[in-house]
Backbone and ligand atoms as CSV (ligand in chain L), in Angstrom:
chain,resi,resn,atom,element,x,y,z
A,1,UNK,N,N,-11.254,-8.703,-44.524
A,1,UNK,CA,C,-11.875,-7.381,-44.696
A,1,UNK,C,C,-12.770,-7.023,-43.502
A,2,UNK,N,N,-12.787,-5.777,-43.259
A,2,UNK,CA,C,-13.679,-5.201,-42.167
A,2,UNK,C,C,-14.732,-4.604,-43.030
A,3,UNK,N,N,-15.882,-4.985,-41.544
A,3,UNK,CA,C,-17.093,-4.241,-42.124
A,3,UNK,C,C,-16.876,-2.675,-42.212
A,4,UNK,N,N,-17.697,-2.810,-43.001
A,4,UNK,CA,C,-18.125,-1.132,-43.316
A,4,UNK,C,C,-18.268,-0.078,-41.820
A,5,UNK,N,N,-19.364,-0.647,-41.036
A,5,UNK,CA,C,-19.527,-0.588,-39.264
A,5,UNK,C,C,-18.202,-0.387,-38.689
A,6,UNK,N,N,-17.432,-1.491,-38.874
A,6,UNK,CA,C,-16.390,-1.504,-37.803
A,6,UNK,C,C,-15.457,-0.533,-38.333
A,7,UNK,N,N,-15.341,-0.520,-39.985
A,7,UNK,CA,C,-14.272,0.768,-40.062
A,7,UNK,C,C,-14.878,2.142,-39.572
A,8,UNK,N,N,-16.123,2.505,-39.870
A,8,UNK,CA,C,-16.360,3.504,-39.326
A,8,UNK,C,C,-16.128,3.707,-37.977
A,9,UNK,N,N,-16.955,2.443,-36.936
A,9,UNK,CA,C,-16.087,2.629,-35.577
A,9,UNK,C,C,-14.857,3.040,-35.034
A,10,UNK,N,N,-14.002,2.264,-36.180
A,10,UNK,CA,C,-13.041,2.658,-36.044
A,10,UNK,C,C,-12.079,4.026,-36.469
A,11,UNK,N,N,-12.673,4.590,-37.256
A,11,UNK,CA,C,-12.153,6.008,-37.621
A,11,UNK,C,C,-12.650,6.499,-36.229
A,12,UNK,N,N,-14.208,6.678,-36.038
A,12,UNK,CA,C,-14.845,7.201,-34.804
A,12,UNK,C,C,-13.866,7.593,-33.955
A,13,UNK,N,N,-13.051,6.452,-32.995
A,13,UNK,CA,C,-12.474,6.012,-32.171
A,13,UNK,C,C,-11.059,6.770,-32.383
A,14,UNK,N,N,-10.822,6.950,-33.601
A,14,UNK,CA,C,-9.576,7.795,-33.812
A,14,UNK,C,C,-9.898,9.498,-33.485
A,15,UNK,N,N,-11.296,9.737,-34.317
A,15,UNK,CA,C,-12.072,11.031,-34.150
A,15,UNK,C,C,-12.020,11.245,-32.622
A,16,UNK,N,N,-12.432,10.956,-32.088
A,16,UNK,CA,C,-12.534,10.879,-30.707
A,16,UNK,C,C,-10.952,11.120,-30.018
A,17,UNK,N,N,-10.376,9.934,-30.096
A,17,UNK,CA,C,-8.980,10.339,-29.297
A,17,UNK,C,C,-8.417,11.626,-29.270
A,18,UNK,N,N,-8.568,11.794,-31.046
A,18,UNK,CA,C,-7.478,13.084,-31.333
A,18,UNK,C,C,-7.436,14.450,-30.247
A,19,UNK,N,N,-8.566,14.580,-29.330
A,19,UNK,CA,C,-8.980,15.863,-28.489
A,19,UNK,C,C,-7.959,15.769,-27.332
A,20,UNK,N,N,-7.176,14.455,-27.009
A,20,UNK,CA,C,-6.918,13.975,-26.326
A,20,UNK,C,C,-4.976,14.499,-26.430
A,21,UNK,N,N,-4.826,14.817,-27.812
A,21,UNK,CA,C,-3.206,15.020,-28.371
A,21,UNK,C,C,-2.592,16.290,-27.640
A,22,UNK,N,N,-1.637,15.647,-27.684
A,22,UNK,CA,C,-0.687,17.153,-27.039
A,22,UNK,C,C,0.246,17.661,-28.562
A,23,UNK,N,N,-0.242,18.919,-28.645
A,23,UNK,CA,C,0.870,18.997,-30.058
A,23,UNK,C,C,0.725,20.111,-29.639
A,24,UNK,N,N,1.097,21.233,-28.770
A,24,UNK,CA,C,1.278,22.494,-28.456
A,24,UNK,C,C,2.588,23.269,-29.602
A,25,UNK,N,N,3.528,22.101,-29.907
A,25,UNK,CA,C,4.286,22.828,-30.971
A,25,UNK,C,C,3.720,22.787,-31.990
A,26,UNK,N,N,3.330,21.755,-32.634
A,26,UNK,CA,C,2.992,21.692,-34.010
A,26,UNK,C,C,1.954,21.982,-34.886
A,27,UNK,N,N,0.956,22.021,-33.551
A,27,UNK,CA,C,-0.599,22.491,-33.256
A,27,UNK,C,C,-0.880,21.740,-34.579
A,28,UNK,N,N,-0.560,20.001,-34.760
A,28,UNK,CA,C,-1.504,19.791,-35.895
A,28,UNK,C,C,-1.802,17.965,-35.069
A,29,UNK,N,N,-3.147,17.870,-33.711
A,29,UNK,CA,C,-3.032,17.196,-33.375
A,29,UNK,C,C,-3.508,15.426,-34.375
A,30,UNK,N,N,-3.300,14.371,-33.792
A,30,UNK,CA,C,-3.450,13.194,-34.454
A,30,UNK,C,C,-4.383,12.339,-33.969
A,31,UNK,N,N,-5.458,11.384,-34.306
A,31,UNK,CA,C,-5.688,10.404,-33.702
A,31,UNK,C,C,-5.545,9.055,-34.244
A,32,UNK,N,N,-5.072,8.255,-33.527
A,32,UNK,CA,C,-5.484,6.536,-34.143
A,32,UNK,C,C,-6.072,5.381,-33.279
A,33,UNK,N,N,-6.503,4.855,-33.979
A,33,UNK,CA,C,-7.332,3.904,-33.663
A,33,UNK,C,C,-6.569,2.212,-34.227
A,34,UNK,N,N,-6.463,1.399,-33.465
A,34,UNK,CA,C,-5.595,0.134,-33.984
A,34,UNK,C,C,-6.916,-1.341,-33.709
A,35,UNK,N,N,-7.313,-2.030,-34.931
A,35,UNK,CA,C,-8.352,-2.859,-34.105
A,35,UNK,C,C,-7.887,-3.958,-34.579
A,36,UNK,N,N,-7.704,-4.471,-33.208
A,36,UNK,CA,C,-6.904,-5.946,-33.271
A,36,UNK,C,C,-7.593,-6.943,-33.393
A,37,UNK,N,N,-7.286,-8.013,-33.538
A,37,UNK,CA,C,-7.990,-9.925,-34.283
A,37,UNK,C,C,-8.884,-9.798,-33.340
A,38,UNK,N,N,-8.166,-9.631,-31.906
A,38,UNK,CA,C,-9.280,-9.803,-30.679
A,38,UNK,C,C,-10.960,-9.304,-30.896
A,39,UNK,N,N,-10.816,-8.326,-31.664
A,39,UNK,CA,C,-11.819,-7.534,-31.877
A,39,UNK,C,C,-11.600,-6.095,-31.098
A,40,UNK,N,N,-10.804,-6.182,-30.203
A,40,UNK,CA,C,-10.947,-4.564,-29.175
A,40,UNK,C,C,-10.393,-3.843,-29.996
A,41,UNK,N,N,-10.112,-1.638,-29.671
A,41,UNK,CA,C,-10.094,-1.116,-30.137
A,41,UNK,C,C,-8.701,-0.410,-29.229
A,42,UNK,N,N,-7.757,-0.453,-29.757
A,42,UNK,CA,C,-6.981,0.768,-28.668
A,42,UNK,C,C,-6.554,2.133,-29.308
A,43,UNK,N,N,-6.670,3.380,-29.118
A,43,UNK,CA,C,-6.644,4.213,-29.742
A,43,UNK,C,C,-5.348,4.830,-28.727
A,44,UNK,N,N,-5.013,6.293,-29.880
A,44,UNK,CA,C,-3.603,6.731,-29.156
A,44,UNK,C,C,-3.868,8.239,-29.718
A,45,UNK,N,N,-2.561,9.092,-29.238
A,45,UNK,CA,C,-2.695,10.902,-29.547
A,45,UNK,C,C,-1.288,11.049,-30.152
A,46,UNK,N,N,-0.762,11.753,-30.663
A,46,UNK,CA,C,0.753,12.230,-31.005
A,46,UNK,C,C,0.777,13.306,-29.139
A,47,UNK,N,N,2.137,12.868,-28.942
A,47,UNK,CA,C,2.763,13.442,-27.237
A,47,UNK,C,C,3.828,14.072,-28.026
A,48,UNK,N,N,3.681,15.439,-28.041
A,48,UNK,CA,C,4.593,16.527,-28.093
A,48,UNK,C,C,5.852,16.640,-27.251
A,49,UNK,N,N,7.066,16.844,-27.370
A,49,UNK,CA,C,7.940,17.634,-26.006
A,49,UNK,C,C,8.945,18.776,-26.776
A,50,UNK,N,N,9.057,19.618,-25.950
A,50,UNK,CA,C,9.816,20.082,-25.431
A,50,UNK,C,C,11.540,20.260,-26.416
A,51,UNK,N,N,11.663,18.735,-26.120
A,51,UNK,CA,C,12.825,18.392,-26.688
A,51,UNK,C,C,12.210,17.626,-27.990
A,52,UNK,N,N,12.290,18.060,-28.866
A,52,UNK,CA,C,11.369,17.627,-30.165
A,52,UNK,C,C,11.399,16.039,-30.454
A,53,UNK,N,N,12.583,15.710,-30.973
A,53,UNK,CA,C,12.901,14.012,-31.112
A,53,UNK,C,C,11.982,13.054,-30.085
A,54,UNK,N,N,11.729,13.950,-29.026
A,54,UNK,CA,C,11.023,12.892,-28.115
A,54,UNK,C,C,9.787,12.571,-28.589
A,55,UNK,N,N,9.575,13.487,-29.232
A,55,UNK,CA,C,7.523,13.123,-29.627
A,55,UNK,C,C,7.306,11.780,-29.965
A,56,UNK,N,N,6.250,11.748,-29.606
A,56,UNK,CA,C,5.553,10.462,-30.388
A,56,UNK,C,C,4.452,10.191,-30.885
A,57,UNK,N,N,4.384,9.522,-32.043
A,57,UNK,CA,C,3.035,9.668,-32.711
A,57,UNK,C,C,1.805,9.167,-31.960
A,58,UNK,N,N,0.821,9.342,-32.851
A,58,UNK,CA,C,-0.518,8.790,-32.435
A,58,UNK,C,C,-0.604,7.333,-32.655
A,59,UNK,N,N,0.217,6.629,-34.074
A,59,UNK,CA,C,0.006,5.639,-34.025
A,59,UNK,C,C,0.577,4.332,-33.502
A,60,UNK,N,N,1.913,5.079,-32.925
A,60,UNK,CA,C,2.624,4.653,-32.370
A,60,UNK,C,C,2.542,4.279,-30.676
A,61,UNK,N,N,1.450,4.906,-30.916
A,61,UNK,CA,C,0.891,5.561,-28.870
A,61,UNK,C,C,-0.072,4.269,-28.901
A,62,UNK,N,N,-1.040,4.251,-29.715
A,62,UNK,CA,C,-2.380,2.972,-30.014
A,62,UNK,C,C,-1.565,1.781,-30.283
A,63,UNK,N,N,-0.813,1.226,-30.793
A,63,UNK,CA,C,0.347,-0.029,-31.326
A,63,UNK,C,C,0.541,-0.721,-29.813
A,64,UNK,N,N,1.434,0.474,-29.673
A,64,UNK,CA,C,2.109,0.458,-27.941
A,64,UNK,C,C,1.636,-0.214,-26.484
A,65,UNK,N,N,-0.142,0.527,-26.747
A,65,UNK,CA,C,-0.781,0.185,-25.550
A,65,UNK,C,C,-1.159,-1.000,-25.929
A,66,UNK,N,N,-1.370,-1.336,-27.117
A,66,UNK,CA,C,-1.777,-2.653,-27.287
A,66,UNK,C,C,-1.091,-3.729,-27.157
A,67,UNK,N,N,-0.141,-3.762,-27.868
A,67,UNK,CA,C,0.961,-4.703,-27.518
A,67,UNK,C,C,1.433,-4.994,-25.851
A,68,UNK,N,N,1.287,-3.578,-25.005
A,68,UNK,CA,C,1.617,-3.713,-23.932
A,68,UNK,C,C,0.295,-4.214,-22.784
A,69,UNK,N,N,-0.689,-4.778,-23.855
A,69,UNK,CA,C,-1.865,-5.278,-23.196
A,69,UNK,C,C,-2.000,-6.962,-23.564
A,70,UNK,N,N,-1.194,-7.542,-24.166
A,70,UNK,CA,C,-0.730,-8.377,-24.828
A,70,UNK,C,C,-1.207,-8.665,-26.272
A,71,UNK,N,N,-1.759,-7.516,-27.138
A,71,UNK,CA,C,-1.782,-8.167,-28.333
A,71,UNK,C,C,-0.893,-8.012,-29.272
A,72,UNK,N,N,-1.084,-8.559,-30.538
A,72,UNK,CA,C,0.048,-8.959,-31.387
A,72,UNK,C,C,-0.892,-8.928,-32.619
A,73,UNK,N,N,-1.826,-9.334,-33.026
A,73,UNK,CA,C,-1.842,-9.089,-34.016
A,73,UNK,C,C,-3.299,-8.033,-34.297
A,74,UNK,N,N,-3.255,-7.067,-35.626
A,74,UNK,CA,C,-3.748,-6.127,-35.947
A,74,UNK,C,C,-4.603,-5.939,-37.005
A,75,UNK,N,N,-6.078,-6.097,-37.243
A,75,UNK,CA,C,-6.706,-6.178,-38.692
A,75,UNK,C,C,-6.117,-4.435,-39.564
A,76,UNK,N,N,-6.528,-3.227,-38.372
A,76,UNK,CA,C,-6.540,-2.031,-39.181
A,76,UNK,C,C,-6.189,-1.183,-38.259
A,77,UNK,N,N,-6.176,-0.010,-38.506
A,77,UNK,CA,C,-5.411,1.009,-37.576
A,77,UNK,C,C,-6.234,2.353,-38.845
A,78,UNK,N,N,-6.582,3.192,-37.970
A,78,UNK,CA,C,-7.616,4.193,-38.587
A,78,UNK,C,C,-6.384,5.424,-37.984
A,79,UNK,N,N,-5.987,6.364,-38.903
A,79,UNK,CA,C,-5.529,7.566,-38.438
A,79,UNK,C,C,-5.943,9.027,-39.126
A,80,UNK,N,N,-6.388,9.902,-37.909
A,80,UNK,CA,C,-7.197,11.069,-38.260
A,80,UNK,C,C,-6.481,12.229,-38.220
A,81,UNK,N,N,-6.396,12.790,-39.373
A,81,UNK,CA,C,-6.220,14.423,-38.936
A,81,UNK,C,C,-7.048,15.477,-39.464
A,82,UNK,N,N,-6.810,16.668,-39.633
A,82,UNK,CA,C,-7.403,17.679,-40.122
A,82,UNK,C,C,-7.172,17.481,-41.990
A,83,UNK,N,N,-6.335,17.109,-42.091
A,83,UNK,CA,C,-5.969,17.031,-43.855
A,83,UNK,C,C,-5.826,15.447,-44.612
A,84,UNK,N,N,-5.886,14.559,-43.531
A,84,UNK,CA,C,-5.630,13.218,-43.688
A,84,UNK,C,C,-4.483,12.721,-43.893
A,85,UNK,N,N,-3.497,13.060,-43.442
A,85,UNK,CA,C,-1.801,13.176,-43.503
A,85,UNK,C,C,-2.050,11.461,-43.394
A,86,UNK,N,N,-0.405,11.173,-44.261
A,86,UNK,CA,C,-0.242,9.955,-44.120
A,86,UNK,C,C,0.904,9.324,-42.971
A,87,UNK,N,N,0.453,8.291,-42.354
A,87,UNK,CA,C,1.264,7.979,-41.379
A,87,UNK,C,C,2.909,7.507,-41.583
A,88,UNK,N,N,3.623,8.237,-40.543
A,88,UNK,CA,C,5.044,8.636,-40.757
A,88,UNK,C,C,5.814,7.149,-41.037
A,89,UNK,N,N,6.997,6.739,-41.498
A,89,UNK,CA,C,8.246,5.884,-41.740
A,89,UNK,C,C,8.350,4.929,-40.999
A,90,UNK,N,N,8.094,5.888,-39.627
A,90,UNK,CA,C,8.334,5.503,-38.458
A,90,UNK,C,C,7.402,4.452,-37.830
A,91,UNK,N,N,6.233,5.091,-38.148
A,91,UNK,CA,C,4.723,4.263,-37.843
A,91,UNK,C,C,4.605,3.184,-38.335
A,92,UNK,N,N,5.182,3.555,-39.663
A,92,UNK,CA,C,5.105,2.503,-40.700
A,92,UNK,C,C,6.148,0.947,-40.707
A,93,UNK,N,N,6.816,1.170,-39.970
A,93,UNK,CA,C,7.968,0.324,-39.433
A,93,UNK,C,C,7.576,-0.449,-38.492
A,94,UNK,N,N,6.722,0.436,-36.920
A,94,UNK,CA,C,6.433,-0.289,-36.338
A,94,UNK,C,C,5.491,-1.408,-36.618
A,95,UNK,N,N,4.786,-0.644,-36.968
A,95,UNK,CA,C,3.152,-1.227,-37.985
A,95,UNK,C,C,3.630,-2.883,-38.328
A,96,UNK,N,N,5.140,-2.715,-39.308
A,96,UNK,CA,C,5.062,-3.939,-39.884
A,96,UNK,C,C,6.067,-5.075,-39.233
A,97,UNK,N,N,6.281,-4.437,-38.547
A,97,UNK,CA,C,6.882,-5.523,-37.135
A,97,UNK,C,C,5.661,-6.784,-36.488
A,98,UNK,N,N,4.613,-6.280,-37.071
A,98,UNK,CA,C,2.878,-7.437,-36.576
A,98,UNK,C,C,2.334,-7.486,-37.700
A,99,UNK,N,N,3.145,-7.254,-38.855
A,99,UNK,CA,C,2.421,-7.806,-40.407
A,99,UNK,C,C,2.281,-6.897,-41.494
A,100,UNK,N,N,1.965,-7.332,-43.004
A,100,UNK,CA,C,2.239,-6.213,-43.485
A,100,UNK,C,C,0.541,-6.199,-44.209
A,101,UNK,N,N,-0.422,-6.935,-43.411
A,101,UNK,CA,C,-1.147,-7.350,-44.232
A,101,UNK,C,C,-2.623,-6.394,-43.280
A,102,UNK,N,N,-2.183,-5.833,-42.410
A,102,UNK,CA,C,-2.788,-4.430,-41.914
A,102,UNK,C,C,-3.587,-3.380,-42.749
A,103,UNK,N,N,-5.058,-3.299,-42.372
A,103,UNK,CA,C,-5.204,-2.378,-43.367
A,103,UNK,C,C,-5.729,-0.851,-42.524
A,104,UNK,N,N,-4.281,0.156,-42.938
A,104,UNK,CA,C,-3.966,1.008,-42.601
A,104,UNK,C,C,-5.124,2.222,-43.622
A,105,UNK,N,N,-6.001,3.249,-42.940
A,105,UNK,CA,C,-7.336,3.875,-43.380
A,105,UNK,C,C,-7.038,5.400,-42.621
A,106,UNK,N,N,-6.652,5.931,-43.639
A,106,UNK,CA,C,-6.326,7.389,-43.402
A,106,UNK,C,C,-7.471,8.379,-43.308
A,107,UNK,N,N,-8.072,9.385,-42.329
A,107,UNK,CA,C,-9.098,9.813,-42.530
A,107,UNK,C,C,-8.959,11.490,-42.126
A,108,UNK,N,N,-9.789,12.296,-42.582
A,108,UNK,CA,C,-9.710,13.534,-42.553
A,108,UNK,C,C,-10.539,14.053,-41.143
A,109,UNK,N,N,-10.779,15.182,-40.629
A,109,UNK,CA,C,-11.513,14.888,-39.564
A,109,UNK,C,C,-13.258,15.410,-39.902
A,110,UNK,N,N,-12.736,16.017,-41.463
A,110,UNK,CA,C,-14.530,16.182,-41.364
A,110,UNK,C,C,-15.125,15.448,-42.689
A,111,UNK,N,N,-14.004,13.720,-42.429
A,111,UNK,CA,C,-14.705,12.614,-43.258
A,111,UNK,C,C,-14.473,12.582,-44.560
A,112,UNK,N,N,-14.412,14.018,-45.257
A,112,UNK,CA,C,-13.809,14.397,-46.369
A,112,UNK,C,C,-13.203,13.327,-47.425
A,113,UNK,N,N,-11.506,13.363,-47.053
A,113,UNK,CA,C,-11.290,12.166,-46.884
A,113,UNK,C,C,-10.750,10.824,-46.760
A,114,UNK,N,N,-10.941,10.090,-46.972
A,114,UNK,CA,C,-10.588,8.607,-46.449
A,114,UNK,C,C,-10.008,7.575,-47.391
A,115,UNK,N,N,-8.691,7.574,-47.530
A,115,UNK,CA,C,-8.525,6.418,-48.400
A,115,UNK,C,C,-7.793,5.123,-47.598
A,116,UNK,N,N,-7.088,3.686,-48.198
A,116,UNK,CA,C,-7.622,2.664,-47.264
A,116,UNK,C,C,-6.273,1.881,-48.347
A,117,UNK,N,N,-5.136,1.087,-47.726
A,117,UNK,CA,C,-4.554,0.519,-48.160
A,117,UNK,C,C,-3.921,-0.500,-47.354
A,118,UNK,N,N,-3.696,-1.906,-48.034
A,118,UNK,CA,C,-2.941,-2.351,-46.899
A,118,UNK,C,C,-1.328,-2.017,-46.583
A,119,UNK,N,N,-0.851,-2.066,-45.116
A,119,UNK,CA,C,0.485,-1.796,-44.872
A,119,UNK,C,C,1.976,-1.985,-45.821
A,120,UNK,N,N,1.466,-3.067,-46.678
A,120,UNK,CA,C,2.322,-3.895,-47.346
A,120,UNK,C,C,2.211,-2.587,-48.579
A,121,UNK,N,N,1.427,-1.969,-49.006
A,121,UNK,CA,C,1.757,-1.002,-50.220
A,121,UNK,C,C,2.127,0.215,-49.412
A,122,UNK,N,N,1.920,0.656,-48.311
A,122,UNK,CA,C,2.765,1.880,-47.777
A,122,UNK,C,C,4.035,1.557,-47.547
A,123,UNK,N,N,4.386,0.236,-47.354
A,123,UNK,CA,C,5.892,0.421,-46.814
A,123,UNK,C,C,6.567,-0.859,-47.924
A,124,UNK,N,N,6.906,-0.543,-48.925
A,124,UNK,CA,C,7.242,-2.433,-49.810
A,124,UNK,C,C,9.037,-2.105,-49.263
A,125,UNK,N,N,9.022,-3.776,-49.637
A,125,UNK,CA,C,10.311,-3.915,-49.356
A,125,UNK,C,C,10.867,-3.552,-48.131
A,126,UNK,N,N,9.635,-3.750,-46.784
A,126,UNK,CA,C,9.922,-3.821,-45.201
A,126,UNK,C,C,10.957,-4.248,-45.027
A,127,UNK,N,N,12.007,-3.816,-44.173
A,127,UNK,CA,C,12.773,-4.795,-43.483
A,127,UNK,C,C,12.082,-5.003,-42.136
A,128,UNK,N,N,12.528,-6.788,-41.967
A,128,UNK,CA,C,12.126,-7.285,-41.021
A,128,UNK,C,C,12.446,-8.262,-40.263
A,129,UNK,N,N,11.905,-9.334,-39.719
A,129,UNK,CA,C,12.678,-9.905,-38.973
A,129,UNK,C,C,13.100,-11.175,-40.182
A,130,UNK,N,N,12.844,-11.525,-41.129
A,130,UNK,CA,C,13.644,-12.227,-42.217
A,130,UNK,C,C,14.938,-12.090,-42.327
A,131,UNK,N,N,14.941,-10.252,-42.467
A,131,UNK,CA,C,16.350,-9.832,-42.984
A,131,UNK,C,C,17.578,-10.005,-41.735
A,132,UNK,N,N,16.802,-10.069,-39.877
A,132,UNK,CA,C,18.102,-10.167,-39.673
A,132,UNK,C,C,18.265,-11.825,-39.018
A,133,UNK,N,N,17.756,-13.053,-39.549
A,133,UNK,CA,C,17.244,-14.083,-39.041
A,133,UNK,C,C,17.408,-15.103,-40.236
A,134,UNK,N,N,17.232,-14.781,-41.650
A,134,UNK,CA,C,17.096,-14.985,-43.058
A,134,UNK,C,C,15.821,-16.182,-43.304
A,135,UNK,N,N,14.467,-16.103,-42.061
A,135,UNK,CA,C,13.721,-16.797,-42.030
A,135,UNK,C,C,12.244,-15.948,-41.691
L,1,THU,N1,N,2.507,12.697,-36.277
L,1,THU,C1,C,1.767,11.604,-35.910
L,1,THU,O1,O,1.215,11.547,-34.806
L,1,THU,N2,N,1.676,10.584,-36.785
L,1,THU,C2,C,2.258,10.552,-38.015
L,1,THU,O2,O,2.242,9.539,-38.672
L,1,THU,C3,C,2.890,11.762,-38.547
L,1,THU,C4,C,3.194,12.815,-37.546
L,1,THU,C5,C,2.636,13.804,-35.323
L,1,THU,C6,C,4.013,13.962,-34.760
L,1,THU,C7,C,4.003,15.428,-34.372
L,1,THU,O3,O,3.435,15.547,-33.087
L,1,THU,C8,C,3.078,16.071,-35.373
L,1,THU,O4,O,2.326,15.007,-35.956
L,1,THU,C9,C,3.778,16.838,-36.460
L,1,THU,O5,O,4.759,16.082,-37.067
């Protein structure tokens, strides 16, 4: 469990990014925040295009940099919007590719509000690397 502190930091950190989103189509920008074992914080924006399919989420953007900084594993991941939307299929997939035991904290942007589950009840019955490995 995370402190009380650090989740708030960590929404913060999502609050913060979101200014950062490109959603010129959808005009409904995102932020997340991912805080790994290490203790650091990497946050991300949803990247809009053009050619729609290309977008990419916010939480998918924070996952990304992290992993591509070498981490691997993830206590929580904070994601902000204006209504507290829940994070997409997609997110949710990547998410559990580093565990399902993530606790994923949805937040509104004016705090409103915030509910808090681990990964393993947003996404049951993950496929993963069991299913194509049978280990
Ligand atoms: N979006 C996210 O960033 N995360 C989600 O989990 C759901 C959707 C973005 C994608 C797109 O830029 C916009 O929200 C509308 O779908």
């Amino acid at each position: 469990m995370i402190t009380d502190e650090t989740r708030d930091k960590l929404i913060a950190s999502a609050r913060e990014a979101r200014k950062w989103a490109y959603a010129p189509y959808s005009n409904y920008p995102v932020g997340a925040a991912v805080l790994t074992a290490s203790g650091r914080i990497y946050d991300g924006v949803n990247i809009e295009n053009a050619a729609y399919p290309d977008t990419i989420c916010a939480e998918r953007v924070a996952i990304f940099k992290a992993v591509s900084e070498g981490e691997r594993e993830f206590e929580a991941i904070a994601v902000v919007t204006t209504n507290a939307g829940s994070p997409c299929g997609s997110c949710r997939q990547v998410l559990a590719e580093f565990g399902l035991d993530t606790l994923v904290i949805i937040a509104s942007t004016d705090s409103q509000v915030t509910r808090q589950m681990r990964l393993g009840e947003l996404l049951p019955e993950a496929f993963g690397r069991r299913d194509l490995h049978g280990k």
